[in-house]
N, C-alpha and C positions, 0 to 999 in steps of 0.2 A: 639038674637044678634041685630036683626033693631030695638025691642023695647028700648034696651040697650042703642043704639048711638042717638033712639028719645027724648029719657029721659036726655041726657049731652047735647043735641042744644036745648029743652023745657029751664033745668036750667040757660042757659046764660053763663055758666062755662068757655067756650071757644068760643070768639068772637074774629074773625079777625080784625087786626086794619090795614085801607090799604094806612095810612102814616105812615112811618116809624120815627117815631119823637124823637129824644136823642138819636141818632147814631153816629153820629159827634160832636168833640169837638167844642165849642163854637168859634168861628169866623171862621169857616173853613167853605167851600161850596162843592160840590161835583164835581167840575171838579179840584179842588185842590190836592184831592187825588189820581183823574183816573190814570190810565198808560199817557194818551196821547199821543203825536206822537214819543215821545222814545219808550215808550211800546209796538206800534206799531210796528217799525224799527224792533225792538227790536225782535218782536215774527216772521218778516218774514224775517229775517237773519236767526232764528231758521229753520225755513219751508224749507227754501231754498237751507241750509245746509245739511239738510237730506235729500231731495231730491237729491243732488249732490251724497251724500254718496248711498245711497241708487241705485241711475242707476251704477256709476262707481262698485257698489260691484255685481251685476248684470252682468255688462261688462266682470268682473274679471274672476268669476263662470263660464260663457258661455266659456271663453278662456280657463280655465283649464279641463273643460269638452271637447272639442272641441282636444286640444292636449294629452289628454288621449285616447281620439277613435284614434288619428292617430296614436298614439305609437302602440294599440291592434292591430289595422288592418298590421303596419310593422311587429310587431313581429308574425301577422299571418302568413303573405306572407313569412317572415323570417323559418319559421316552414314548411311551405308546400315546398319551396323549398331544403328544408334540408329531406324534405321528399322523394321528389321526386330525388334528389341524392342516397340518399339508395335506393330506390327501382328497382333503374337502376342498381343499382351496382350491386343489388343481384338478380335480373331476367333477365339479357342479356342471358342468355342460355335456357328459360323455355320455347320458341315457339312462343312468342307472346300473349298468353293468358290473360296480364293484359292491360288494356286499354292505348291504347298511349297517348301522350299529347293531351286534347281536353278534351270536358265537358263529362263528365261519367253521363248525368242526373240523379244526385243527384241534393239538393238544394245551393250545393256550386259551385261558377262559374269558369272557368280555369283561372288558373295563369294569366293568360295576359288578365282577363275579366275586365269588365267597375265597375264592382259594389265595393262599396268602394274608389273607383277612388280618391284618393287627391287630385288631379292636378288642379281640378276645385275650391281649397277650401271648397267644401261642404262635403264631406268625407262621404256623407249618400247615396251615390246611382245614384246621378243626374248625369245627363251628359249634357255638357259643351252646 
């Protein structure tokens, strides 16, 4: 193969020419045909544009994700309370034996715990 590509640059076959000459029509120069300063405008109104589009679609995403975890966390709390009304309903006579209101150490917090918390906006755990 090296001998291959030594034998087509020996022939002369293929020599670069590093002016590029009969590119342009006759009377024409090469700043006649740039873009120039429209071209220019031109390509950072593009940039600029996407950029805009691009953070506000960011913006959007973060917000609809964001009001999704708060919907899950109410309809959690909506759930555990509905839970905790049956469960009273149906063990006021057993002695006591199920845990009263207060953390059962498990990993989920009581009713009235900080985690999850909305109230701060951050809806992940922080507290205020």
């Amino acid at each position: 193969m090296h001998s291959l590509l030594l034998a087509v640059m020996a022939s002369g076959a293929v020599t670069p020419d590093p002016t590029p000459a009969g590119t342009l029509k006759p009377g024409l120069t090469e700043d006649q045909v740039s873009p120039g300063l429209w071209g220019f405008l031109a390509t950072a109104f593009v940039v600029l544009l996407s950029v805009f589009i691009i953070v506000d679609m960011v913006r959007r995403l973060r917000r609809v994700r964001y009001r999704s975890q708060v919907e899950e966390e109410r309809e959690r709390r909506e759930a555990e309370a509905l839970g905790e009304g049956e469960a009273e309903e149906s063990g006021e006579g057993d002695g006591g034996e199920h845990p009263s209101e207060g953390h059962d150490g498990g990993d989920t917090p009581p009713a009235g715990g900080r985690e999850g918390h909305a109230a701060n906006g951050a809806g992940n755990g922080a507290t205020p």
